[in-house]
Each structure stands twice: as C-alpha cells, then as structure tokens.
MIKELUM-515358 format. One record per residue (C-alpha): residue in three letters; x, y, z negated. Coordinates in steps of 0.05 Angstrom, whole numbers, plus 5000, padded with zeros to 4 digits. Example, Ala and Ser with C-alpha at 12.3 -4.5 7.8 and 13.67 -1.06 7.14 Angstrom:
BEGIN
ALA524649104844/SER527349794857/
***
This chain:
BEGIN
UNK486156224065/UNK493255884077/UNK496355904141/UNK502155434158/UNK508755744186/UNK507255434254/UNK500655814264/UNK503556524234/UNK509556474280/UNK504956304343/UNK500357004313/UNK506657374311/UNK508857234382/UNK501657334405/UNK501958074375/UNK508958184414/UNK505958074476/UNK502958814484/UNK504059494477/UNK498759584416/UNK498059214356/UNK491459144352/UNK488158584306/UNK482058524341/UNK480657744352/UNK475757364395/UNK472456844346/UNK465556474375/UNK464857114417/UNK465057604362/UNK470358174357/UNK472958184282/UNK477858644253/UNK476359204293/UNK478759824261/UNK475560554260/UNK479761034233/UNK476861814213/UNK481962284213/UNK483362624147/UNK482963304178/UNK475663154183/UNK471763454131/UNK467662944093/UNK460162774120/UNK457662244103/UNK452462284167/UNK458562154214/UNK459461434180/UNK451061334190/UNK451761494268/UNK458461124280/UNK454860384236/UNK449260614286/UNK453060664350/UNK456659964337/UNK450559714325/UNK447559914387/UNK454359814421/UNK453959044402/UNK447358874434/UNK448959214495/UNK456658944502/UNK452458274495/UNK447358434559/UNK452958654596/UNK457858114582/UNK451857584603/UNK451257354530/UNK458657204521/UNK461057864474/UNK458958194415/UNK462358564356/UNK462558214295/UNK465758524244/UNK468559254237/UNK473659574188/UNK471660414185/UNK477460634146/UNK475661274103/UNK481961914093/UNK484861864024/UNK481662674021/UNK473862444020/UNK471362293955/UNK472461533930/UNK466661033937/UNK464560433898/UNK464460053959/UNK470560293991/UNK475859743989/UNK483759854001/UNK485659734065/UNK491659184072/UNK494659244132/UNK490159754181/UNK493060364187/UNK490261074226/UNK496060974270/UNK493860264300/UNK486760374297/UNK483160184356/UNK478260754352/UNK479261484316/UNK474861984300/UNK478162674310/UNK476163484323/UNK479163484392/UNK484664054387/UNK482064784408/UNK474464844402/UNK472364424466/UNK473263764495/UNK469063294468/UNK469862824516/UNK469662134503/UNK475861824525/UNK480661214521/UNK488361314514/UNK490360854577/UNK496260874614/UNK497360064632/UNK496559764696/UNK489359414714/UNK488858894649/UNK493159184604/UNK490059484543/UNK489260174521/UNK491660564460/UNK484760794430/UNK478461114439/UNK477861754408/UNK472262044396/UNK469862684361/UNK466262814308/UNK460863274341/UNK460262724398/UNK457862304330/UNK452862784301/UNK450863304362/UNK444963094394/UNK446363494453/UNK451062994471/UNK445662494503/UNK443562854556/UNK451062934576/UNK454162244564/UNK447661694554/UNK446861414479/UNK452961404444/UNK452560634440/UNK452960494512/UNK459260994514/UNK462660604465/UNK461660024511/UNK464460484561/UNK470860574529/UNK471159844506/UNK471859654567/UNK477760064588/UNK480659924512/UNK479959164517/UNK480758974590/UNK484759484619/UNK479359704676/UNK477560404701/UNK472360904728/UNK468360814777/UNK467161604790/UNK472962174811/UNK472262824786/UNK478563004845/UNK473662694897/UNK467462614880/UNK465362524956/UNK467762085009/UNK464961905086/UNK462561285092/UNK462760685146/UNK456160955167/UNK458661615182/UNK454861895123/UNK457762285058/UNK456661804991/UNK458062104921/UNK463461744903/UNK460461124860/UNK459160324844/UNK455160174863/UNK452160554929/UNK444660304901/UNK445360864852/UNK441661404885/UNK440562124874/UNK441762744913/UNK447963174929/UNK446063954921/UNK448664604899/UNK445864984841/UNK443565664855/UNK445465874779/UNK448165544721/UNK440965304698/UNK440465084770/UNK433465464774/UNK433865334852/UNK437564904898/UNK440664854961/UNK444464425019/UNK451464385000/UNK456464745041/UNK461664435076/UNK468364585082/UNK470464875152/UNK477264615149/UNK475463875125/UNK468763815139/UNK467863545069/UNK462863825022/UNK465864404977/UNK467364354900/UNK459864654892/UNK456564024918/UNK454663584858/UNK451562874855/UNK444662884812/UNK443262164802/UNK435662014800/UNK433061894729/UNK429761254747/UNK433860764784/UNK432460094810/UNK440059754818/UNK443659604745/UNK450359724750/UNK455060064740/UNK456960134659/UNK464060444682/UNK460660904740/UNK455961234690/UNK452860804624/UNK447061424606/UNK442361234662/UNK437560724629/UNK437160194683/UNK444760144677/UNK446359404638/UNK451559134676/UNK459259204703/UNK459359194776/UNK461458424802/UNK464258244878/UNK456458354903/UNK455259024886/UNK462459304878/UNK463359904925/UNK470859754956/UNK470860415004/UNK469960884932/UNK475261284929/UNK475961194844/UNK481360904797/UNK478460334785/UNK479160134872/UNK486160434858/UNK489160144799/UNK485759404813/UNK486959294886/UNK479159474899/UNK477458834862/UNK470258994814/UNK470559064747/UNK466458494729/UNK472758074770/UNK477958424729/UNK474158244665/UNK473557524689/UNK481557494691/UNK481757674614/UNK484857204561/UNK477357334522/UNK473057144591/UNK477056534591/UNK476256364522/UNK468156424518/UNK462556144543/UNK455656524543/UNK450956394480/UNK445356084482/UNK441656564436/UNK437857204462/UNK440457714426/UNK447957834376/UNK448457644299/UNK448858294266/UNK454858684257/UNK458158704181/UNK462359354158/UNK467259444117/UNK469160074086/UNK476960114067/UNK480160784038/UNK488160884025/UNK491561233975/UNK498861523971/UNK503961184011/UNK508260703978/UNK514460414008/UNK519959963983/UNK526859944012/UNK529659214022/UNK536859244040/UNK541658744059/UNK547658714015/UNK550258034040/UNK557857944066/UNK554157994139/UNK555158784120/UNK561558754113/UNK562158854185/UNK563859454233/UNK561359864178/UNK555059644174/UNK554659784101/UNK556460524106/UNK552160594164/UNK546360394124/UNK547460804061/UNK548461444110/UNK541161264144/UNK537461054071/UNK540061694037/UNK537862024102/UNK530561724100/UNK530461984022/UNK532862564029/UNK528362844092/UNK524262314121/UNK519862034074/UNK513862474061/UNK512662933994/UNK507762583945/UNK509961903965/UNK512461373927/UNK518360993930/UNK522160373909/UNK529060053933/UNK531559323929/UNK537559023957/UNK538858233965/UNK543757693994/UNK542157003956/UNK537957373900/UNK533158043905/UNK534958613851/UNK531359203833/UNK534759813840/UNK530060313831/UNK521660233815/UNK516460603846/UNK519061393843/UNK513761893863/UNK516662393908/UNK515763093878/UNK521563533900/UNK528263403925/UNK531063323855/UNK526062623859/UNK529462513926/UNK537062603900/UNK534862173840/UNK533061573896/UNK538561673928/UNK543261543877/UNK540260873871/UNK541960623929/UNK546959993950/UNK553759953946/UNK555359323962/UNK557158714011/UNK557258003997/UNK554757313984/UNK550156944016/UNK542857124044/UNK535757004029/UNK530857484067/UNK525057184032/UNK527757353959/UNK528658023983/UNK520458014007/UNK518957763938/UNK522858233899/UNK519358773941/UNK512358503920/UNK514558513845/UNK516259313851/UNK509259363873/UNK504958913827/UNK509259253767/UNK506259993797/UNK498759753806/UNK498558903810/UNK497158953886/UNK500458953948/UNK495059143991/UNK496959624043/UNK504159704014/UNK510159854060/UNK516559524065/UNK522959694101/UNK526659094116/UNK533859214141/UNK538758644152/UNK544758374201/UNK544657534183/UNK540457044199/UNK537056594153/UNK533955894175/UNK529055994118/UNK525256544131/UNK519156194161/UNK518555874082/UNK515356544058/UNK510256744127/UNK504756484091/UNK505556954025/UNK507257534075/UNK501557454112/UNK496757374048/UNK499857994010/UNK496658494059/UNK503358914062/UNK505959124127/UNK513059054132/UNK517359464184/UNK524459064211/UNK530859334230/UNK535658794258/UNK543459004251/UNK548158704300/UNK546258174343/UNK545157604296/UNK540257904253/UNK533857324236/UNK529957244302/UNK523757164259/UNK524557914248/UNK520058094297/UNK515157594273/UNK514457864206/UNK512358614223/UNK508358294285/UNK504157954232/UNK502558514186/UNK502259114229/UNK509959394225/UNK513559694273/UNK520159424303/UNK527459634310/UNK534759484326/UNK541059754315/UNK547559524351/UNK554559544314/UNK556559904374/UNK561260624345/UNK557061084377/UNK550260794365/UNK544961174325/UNK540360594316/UNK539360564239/UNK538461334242/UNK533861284300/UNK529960704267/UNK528761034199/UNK527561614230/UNK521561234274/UNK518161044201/UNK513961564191/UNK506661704162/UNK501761264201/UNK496361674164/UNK494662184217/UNK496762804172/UNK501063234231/UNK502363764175/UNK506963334129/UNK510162864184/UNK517562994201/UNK520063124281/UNK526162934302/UNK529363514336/UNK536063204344/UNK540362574343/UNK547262654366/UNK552462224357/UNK560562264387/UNK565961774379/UNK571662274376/UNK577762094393/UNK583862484355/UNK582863194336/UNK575363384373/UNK568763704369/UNK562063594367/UNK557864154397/UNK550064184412/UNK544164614414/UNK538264524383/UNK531464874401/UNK527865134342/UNK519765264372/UNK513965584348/UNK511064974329/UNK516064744274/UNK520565044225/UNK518564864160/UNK523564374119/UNK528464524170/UNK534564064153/UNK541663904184/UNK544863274164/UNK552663054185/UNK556262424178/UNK562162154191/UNK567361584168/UNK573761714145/UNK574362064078/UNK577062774113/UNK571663154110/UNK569863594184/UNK569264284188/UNK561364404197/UNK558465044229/UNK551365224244/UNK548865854271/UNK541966144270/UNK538966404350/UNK539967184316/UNK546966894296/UNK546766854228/UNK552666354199/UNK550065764156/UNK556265464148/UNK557265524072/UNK550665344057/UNK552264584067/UNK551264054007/UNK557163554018/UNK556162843991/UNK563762553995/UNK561161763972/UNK556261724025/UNK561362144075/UNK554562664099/UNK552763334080/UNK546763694088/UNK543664374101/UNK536464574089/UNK534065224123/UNK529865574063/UNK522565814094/UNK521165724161/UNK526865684214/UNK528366154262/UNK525365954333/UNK530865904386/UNK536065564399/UNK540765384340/UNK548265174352/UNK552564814314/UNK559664494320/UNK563264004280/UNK571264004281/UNK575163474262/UNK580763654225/UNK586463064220/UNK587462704287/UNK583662054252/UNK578461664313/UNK571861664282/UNK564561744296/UNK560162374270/UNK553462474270/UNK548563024276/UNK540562974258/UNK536163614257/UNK529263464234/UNK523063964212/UNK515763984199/UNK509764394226/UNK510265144225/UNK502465174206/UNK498464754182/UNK493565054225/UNK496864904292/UNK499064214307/UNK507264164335/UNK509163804398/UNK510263084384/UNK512462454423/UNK511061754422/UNK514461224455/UNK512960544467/UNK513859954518/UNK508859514561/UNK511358834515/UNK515658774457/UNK518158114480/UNK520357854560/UNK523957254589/UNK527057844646/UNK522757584702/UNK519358264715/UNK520959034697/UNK518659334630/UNK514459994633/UNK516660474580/UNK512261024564/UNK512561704530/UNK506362134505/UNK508062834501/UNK502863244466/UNK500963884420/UNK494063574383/UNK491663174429/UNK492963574497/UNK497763304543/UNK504963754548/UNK507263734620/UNK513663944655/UNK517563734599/UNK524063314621/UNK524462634587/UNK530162194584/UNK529661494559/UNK535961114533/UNK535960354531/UNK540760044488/UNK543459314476/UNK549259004446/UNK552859044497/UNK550159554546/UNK547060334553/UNK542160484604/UNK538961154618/UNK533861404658/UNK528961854671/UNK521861934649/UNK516162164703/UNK509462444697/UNK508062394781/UNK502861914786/UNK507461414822/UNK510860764799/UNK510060584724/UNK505961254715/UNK499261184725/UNK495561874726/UNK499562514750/UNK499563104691/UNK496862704637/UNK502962814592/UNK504162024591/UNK511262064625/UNK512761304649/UNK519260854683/UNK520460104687/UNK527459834651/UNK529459294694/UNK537459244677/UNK537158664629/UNK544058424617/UNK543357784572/UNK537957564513/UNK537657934450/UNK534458494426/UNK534559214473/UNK531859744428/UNK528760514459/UNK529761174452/UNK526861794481/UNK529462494482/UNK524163064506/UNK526463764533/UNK521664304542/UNK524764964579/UNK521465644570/UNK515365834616/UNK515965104647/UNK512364754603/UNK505064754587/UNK498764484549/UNK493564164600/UNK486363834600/UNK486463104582/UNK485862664639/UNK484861974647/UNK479861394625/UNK473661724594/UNK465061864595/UNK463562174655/UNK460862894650/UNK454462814688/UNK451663604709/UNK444463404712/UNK438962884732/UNK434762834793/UNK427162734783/UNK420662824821/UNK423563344862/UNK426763794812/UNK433563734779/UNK434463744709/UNK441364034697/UNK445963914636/UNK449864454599/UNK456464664641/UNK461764424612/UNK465064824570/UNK470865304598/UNK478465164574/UNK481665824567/UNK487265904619/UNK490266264572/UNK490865774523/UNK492565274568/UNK498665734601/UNK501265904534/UNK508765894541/UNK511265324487/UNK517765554496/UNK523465174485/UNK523764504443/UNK527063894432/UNK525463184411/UNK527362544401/UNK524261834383/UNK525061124376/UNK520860754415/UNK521560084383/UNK525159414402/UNK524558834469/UNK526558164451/UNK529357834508/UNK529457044513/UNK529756484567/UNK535156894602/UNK540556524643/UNK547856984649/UNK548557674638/UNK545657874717/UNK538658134710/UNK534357924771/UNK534658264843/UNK526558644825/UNK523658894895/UNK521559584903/UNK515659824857/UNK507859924890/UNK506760544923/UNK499760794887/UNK499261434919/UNK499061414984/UNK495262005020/UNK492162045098/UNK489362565132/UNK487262695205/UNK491063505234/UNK488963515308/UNK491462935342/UNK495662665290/UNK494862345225/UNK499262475174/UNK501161985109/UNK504962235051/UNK506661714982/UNK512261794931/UNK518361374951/UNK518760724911/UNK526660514901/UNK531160034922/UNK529259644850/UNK523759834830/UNK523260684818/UNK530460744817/UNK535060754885/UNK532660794957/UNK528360354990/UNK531360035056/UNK525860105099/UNK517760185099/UNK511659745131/UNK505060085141/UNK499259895182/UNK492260145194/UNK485159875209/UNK478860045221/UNK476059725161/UNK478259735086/UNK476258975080/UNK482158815132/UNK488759295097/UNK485758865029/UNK485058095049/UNK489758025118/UNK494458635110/UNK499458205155/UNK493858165212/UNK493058955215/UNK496659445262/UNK503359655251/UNK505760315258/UNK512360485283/UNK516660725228/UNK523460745265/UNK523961375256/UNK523061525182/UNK529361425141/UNK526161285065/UNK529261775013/UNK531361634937/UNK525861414890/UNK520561964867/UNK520962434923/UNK515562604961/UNK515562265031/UNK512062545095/UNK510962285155/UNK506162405221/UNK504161985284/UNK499761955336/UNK495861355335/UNK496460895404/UNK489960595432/UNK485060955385/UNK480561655407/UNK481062095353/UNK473962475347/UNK469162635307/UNK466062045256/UNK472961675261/UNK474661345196/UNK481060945198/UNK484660535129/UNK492860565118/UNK497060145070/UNK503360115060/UNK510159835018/UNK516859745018/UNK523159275025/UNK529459294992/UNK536259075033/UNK534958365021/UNK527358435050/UNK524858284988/UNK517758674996/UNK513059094949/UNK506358974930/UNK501159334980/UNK500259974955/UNK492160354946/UNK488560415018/UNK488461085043/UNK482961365078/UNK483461855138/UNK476162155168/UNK474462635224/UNK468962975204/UNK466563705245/UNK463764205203/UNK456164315209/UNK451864755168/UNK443964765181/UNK440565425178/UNK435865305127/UNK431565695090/UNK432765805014/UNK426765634969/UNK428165484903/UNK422665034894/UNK423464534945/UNK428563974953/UNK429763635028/UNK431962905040/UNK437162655088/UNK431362555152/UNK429063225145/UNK435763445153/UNK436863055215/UNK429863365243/UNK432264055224/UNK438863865267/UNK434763655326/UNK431264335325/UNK437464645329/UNK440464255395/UNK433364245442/UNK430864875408/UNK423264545415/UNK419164105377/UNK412264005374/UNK409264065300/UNK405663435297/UNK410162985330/UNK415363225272/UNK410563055219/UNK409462315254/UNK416362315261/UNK417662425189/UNK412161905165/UNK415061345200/UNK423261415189/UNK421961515118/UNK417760855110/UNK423860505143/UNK429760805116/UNK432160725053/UNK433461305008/UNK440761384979/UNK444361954965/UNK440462595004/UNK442563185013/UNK438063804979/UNK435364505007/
***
C-alpha cells in the first residue's frame, strides 16, 4: 500500500499525541493492530495461545453488546519470544515490539498475584500502558469463579486501556452510608444486589451480621459484599464483569454518583458510559446494523536477534560545539556497554551521500565490541541528506538477510533537511523502527515523525557544555524484548563543566539487584588526560585498572564478576588548569537471572504541546512488576536554553493518581520558547526506606464469594503476600533514565503561561464530636509547585449540588487557614453554622484553590462526612440461616419496647417484604 507524505506526517503527529505508542486503529468499528506480546520468560505452551485466540474471541462479541453494536476487535498481532520453538505460520514481526504491546502475558513476580490489571496512571481519558495478564489467569480454571470468563475481563481492562476510565468498586472502602441513611457496598450500579456478611471461617461454613466499628459506626474490614448470583439490573462491566447479567457500562441513568470509587473520583462522578462517549473512537462510529461482530483474524509474529544500524551525521552541521566528539564518546559508549550480547550491529554515517562503515557484526565478546568501535566516524562536513542515510541503513540489512522487517535504526543528526518527507513512504513500508536523536536546536523537525511512524522512541540533546543528552539518549535504547537479565541500568550519569584545575566526585550505589558487567566510563575534551580514581564500598582501589582510549578522549573500567554492593566512589582530577567538561556513566546488569533488578521508566502525558496546559511526567519504579516506594525521584527538564528540576511524588495528589503504586508523577509547566525539551529521571533508594508493595491500581475485582438461595458460595481467599517479602530492605540504589523528548510549537515569547493551581483529588471529611474536620494535599501556587494564595470550600447536603452548582453551595469560612507549600498535608476543622450534627447526618465538601491573580482550580473529588452511632443487634448465631435488612429492623424493635406479639411479627414481616425492595441486606 503507498501512503503519500501528507497522510504519514498527519499518522506521525497523531502517535505524538499520547503517552503510548500504541498502533491500535479504529477502522469500520474494528480494532486492528492490536498487539499481544508473551513474555520470553514464559515457558512455551502452546495451550496459553488456544485460551488467549479464545478470550479475544469471546472478548469481541461482548465489547460489541456492551458498546451497543459500535466496537469489536478485528484483527490481533500475538507476538511469540524468540525462545519457543519456530512455527511455519509464525511471521516476523515489523515494527511491534514486547515493549509497546498493548497486552503482555507475564508470571507475575513472586508466586502470587494474578490479578488482572491495567498499567494506568492518566487522568479520566487518557490511555493506559497495558494489560498484563498472567499466564495461569490464561490456563487455570480456578480463575472463573474469582474474576467471571476471561473474555469479559479482557473487556474489563479494555476499557481502562482504551478510554482511560476506572473501577467502579474500592477495596479501601468498600462501604459507604447512603442518602437513605442505609450502608450500600460500594458499587454501580445500586440495582446490583447481594448481601453484606461476615464469614464465620475461611470456607464461610456459617455467617453472621457484620460488626460495626464503635468508633465510626462503619462496618469493620470483616464485612464483605456477596453479590447475588442472579441479578436483574445489567450493568456494571467496570463494577464487576463475572456476574452473567452484567452486559453493559453504567450510563447517566444508572450511574451511582454518591459511590465512593475511582471512577466518581478521577471523572468528576460522571458514568463510564459518558466518559466513553467523549472518546475520539465514540465519535468516530456509529452502531452496526448487524447482530453480532465479523470474526476476529490472528496473526502470529516471532523475532529473532536484535539488529541495529547506527546512522550518524557527519555533515559540517557537526562541526559545531563539539558535536562531533560528543557523538563518537556516546556511539563508542553504546558499543562498548549498551548494546546487548548476541546482537548484531551495523554503522553508517552520511551528509549528501550514505557510506557503510561497518556491516552487520554479531556481538560475541568485547573484542566484537572494540572491533565496532573502531569503525566508527571521524568526520564533519558537506552537505546533508537524512534520507540517503535511511537508505544506506536498509542496504546493511537486505545484504544480512534481504529484509528489513523489524530492524532497528539509530538516527542521530543536528541539520535540517527540507527533504526528508521524500522518503516517509519507503520508511513506513520497510517495517523498521527507527529511534531519533535531534542535536542542537535545528535538527529536522520531521524527526519526531519518523520514529512516531514506526514505533521508535524519541530524544534530544542540547549543545549546551554540561549536557548529557547523547549519553542519556543512547543510553535510553535498550532491549524492547522483555529479557530483564541481559538489559543494561543506568546507575549513573554525571557530568561537570570544570572550570580550571577541579574535581569530579560522586557516589554510586552498587545493590543486590545488579552487579554483573559492572562498567565505569570517563570522558572529557582536551587531550590532557584526568587523573581517574574509583574505589570499591570495602575500599579496594581500581584506579589502574582503567582502559584509556586517547582518540575518543574516554577510558573505561569493567569490574570482573559481580560488583561489590555499596556505595562505590570515585573522583576525577583535572590536571592542567584547561575549562572542560567530564563525564561519568556507571552502568550494570542483573545480579541473577533469577531475581529481576529495580528498574525505571519514564515517560510524559504527550510528546508534543502548543504550552497551553502543564505536562505530567511520570516515573515507574519497580523490581518485576511490584511497585518500589519511598524512593526519591528527581526529574530534570532540559531545553536549549533552560534546566528545570523537580521533584517526583508518589502521594496520590496532583499529577499522581494512586498513592503507593510506585508511579511517582509532577506536571512541567516552565516552557520557555518552542523547540524540543527532552527528560530525565534520577531515582534514589536509601536503606530500610524503601520497599516492594502490592500492585495497586486499575484491575479485575477480587470478588470473595456469591450470594444464592440463602447460602453463600465463597471463593478462595486470596492469596497472602509475605510481609516479609514485601519489607525486604532493597538497600541502597541508584538510577537514572531518559524519559524521551516534548516538542513544543505555536508558542509566542519565551514566558510560559500564568497555569492556576492543580485539582485537589484527595480531599478527606470526617465528623469528631461537634466538628468536622477536612484534610487534602496542598495544590501550589502553579500548579504542584509553590503556595496557593488562598482556598474556597463549601458544603451541601447533596452530592448532586457540590457537582453541577458548586458556586450556589455554602461557603465555609477559611480566614483562618493560611495554605502551605505544595504537597503537604493540610488540616483544618470547623463547626458547621445552621446545621444539627446527629446521628444519620450526611453532609458533601469540595474544594480548590486560587493563585495571587484569582486564577482558580478545578473542583476537586466530593468528600463525604456521615454520623453514624454504633449499633450491634444481639442476634443469635446459626450457621445455617441468613436474615434480610426488615428482619433486622424487627429484631431492633424488640430491643427498644422489649414486647412483641409473635403473630403480629410474622404479619408484619409478610407485608414490608412484599413492598420493599431488596438491595444490599445485611446477614445473621
């Protein structure tokens, strides 16, 4: 198929506009391209591909009920690991990858957690990561009782994936009280009905009434919600998808706005179905007028050993602020450490014409890597043709194997070149993903479009003297193939512009989870070489064990074995009283290939702005797939022109979206001018601070049991995370990333935009005598960073009023509160004027902020604030019998008048249950 320049570069800016590169398309209401990637630490089974074809199946037909006929999956790409035996019918992939897959298929790490879950840390509408599932979720039949048939739970997940919405339950509160002075299991919608008990034992042989807690008057953590195995009502898919009546998203008539869940949270208590009907797909379809989905078609796609070709400028544009030695230092450094064993490798360079310097090398040992890096550039001038470069690149591959398919290239150049758009079309046909690194600020704008188009990641580099962005950006080019054993962490990046005689000093943590390939590389400019010295935590001097390279001005140590863990120091002296900028980069590997090593990945909300609103920039901080917490996490935002840093939180407030989840999160908001503003991140982690957690977030509720003619059915427990595991001390680490580039455009001047203060999404009310008391996390004066200048809050009686006429509720006094700086925790009590505080009152808070100029926040979540006394019923304990909610109420009449007559009860009974009807009741 051809595709003319105009329609590739409208693709590539499309791609640009999120956080995820996902290919999945909206064509006639089909998904195509939508990738499934199986990790390749999963041992080969051919059953898991025969449930997972089965699930999407499933997953298509009921995406289509639940869309109202206007979605279905079309076409799906299941990309088989290089380690499972080859297949006639496997194809090789072209551009997917396991790192931009939109599902994967991986052991969770440690031996529990099977979870379903979706990798989701946007705001309401913004797209996830991925779904991951296991593969014991796949083949375990156990699993259905738990989460409903796995083809409904991928239409779970899709939803959270694709549209950005969230649960409907909350494991945190899984109770609330209700307008009608009743407790509801926290749900959408409140047609769902069940019963809320306590299990006598785990295999819940007997029930009883829940107990309630004396200090809240809230049912304890015992109480669970059973739903009833046979409903009548049909939503919700994102409350829980395994009850068989379920077939729809909840919509504006049966959306439950008083729930206290994410999805009220996150959306301003609008319904799914509402949030879905915002999406660029809803827009884009109409229903179908047939009854049921074409089927879907699968692909099967398996890679092979990575090959990558360097393209590297060699035009006259190099010939500036050293661009040229800049880039030989951070090639050689790619060769010599970054690239992964058993690769293969190629390098070009171009202006006007391509050249090859070096074919395809396969990477054995490091005498292969010293052989490739003798091959690379040394040179700057002439003219420049990006697209000759492209096409030299393709000719290294064809001569290896006559394909292109799947190939990597690494494009680096600083000029720009009016005619790049003349060779979109071939890129996009080759199936090759090409990753960009823009020097200076004149590099091609169509960079961005040409790795947005096949997959590649994105990065910049300023000419700025002590900038590491072409080490950072090789650096961020690692495997994509999900292999944690083989893929290289940055430990450190350190750079000094020294002025005169000067040191550079650091220390860099050495942890339990890395070690192997240890390796110290220095550069530096002038031709006097420093004095290097590196010292091992038990003190051991390295210093002679350096490999000096005076034509590329670096040298190199490699620690043999594993590294020491601690912290390692080194120091770099210059000699002669030359200015000049050095360099330090420690990188390693796993310690075990048995035990994955902390990792982070950064990334931002959009690759591309026009400055009109703040950026969210994200960090995932994990060990496997567990979350890290307490780490401290720095990001570093840099243009041509300017530095920003800030920090990284993992609160729950502002840009972060669920406390303890190990997605640290900020907004960047400091634009200074277009161009391109490439990230870094730099993680900490301090002994017996941080830790390993559950994962949190978007995923298949855990239901305990089912409800059904008077008995409950209960599932498995879930099963126990050792504390111990959980607790282990991680020790001390470090690491660094590159969290790719923002293209900035349509921006007038150099003076970013006054932003107001960011949402408050945490706000918290309770009722302590006669006061209530609100706590949030303090917004800034822009955004998360500053003070706010002051703080509006008012309450209602109703939810409905704080969500569509905030202005028209009552306003509390807030004189007296003086706001503090952004991310601390602020308190603040009152006694309410005009309002009897007793028991059954239920009153709603909101809140937000103003900067100096009055410039106000977005309304934050509505709290809720209850009065509710304690009251437990004396009732007697049999195991076999269950008791509804007008029971109860008889059994509390008893208690008060202490008389009843035995067959006015029994009347009694027969007519309030023929007029009431039954929701969520209470067992004994």
């Amino acid at each position: 198929m051809a595709y003319s320049a105009h329609r590739i570069l409208f693709l590539g800016l499309c791609l640009l506009s999120g956080i995820k590169c996902s290919k999945v398309v909206l064509e006639n209401n089909g998904y195509k391209n939508l990738v499934i990637a199986i990790n390749p630490e999963v041992p080969e089974n051919s059953f898991i591909l025969t449930r997972t074809e089965e699930m999407v199946r499933g997953a298509s037909k009921y995406l289509f009920t639940a869309s109202a006929k206007r979605f279905y999956i079309k076409d799906v790409k299941i990309l088989i690991p290089a380690t499972w035996e080859t297949q006639p019918n496997y194809a090789r992939p072209k551009t997917e990858s396991y790192s931009e897959a939109d599902v994967i298929i991986a052991a969770p790490y440690m031996n529990y957690g099977n979870d379903p879950y979706t990798l989701q840390y946007g705001g309401c509408g913004e797209a996830g990561r991925y779904i991951h599932l296991t593969p014991d979720f796949l083949i375990d039949d156990k699993f259905l009782q738990i989460y409903g048939p796995r083809e409904r739970v991928l239409v779970h997940e899709w939803a959270h994936l694709r549209w950005g919405v969230y649960d409907e339950y909350n494991e945190d509160k899984p109770f609330y009280f209700a307008p009608d002075k009743s407790f509801e299991a926290t749900r959408c919608s409140v047609d769902i009905t069940g019963i809320m008990a306590e299990c006598k034992d785990p295999q819940c042989s007997g029930i009883k009434p829940c107990e309630v807690d004396q200090v809240t008057g809230s049912p304890t953590k015992k109480c669970q919600f059973f739903p009833d195995k046979k409903q009548r009502t049909t939503s919700s898919i994102m409350f829980y998808q395994g009850l068989n009546a379920i077939t729809e998203f909840c919509n504006q008539d049966s959306h439950n706005a008083e729930a206290p869940n994410m999805q009220n949270k996150m959306c301003k208590s609008r319904s799914v179905w509402e949030v879905i009907e915002q999406s660029k797909d809803f827009k884009a379809s109409v229903p179908m007028n047939e009854n049921a989905p074409p089927p879907t078609t699968f692909t099967y796609l398996q890679g092979g050993d990575r090959v990558i070709c360097l393209v590297l400028d060699v035009s006259s544009n190099m010939m500036i602020s050293q661009r040229k030695e800049r880039l030989q230092q951070a090639a050689e450094l790619f060769i010599l450490q970054f690239i992964e064993t058993g690769s293969f490798l190629g390098i070009v360079q171009f202006n006007s014409e391509g050249k090859i310097l070096q074919e395809l090398t396969h990477i054995e040992d490091d005498n292969s890597r010293i052989t490739l890096a003798n091959h690379l550039p040394n040179l700057a001038e002439g003219g420049l043709n990006i697209c000759e470069g492209i096409r030299t690149a393709f000719r290294v591959f064809r001569n290896f194997d006559q394909m292109t398919y799947g190939d990597e290239i690494v494009l680096a150049t600083a000029g720009e070149d009016n005619g790049l758009t003349s060779c979109m079309s071939e890129v996009k046909e080759s199936g090759a993903i090409i990753h960009t690194i823009a020097i200076g600020p004149s590099a091609a704008k169509e960079l961005e479009v040409l790795s947005g188009i096949t997959g590649g990641l994105q990065f910049s580099a300023t000419d700025s003297p002590d900038s590491n962005g072409l080490i950072d950006a090789f650096a961020g080019i690692c495997s994509t193939g999900g292999h944690f054993f083989n893929q290289t962490i940055q430990l450190e990046i350190a750079r000094k512009k020294t002025q005169g005689k000067d040191w550079l000093n650091g220390t860099v943590s050495v942890d339990r989870t890395v070690g192997n390939d240890t390796v110290f590389v220095v550069t530096w400019e002038t031709m006097a070489t420093p004095a290097i010295y590196v010292f091992s935590p038990s003190g051991q001097d390295y210093s002679a064990d350096f490999v000096l390279d005076m034509a590329l001005k670096e040298s190199h140590l490699k620690i043999p074995g594993t590294a020491e863990v601690g912290d390692w120091h080194y120091n770099i002296d210059i000699i002669n009283a030359t200015s000049q900028t050095l360099t330090m980069t420690v990188t390693s590997r796993a310690a075990s290939s048995s035990q994955p090593p902390v990792t982070v990945n950064a990334y931002m909300n959009k690759n591309s702005a026009n400055a009109q609103s703040p950026i969210k920039v994200y960090a995932e901080v994990s060990k496997g797939y567990l979350p890290v917490l307490g780490a401290k996490v720095t990001a570093f935002i840099e243009s041509d022109t300017n530095k920003e840093e800030f920090q990284l939180l993992d609160n729950g407030a502002g840009a972060d979206i669920i406390k303890n989840d190990g997605v640290y999160s900020g907004y960047f908001f400091k634009f200074n001018g277009n161009g391109r503003y490439s990230l870094k991140v730099k993680v900490q982690g301090s002994e017996k601070v941080t830790k390993l957690s559950f994962r949190k977030g978007a995923r298949a509720y855990y239901i305990p049991g089912y409800h059904e003619n008077g008995y409950i059915f209960p599932n498995p427990q879930k099963p126990p995370v050792s504390e111990e595991d959980l607790q282990s001390d991680l020790g001390s680490f470090t690491r660094t990333t590159s969290g790719g580039v923002l293209v900035v455009t349509g921006m007038t001047g150099s003076q970013s935009p006054n932003f107001p203060p960011c949402q408050i999404t945490d706000l918290d009310a309770n009722i302590e005598g006669e006061q209530v008391s609100l706590s949030w996390t303090a917004p800034g004066e822009h955004v998360d960073q500053g003070t706010a200048s002051n703080y509006e809050i008012r309450m209602s009686a109703t939810c409905k009023e704080l969500k569509d006429h905030f202005e028209n509720a009552i306003l509390i006094n807030m004189s007296g509160l003086v706001p503090q700086e952004a991310g601390k925790r602020e308190y603040f009590a009152f006694k309410p004027e005009g309002i009897v505080l007793k028991n059954g009152t239920i009153i709603y808070f909101a809140a937000r902020a103003a900067d100096t100029f009055s410039i106000k926040a977005d309304i934050s979540n509505i709290a809720q604030a209850t009065i509710m006394l304690p009251y437990i019923p004396a009732v007697p304990e049999d195991p076999e019998s269950t008791i509804d909610i007008t029971s109860l109420a008889l059994i509390t009449v008893f208690s008060i008048i202490g008389i009843c007559i035995i067959a006015g009860v029994s009347m009694c009974i027969t007519k309030r249950k023929q007029r009431r009807r039954r929701r969520t009741a209470p067992a004994a």
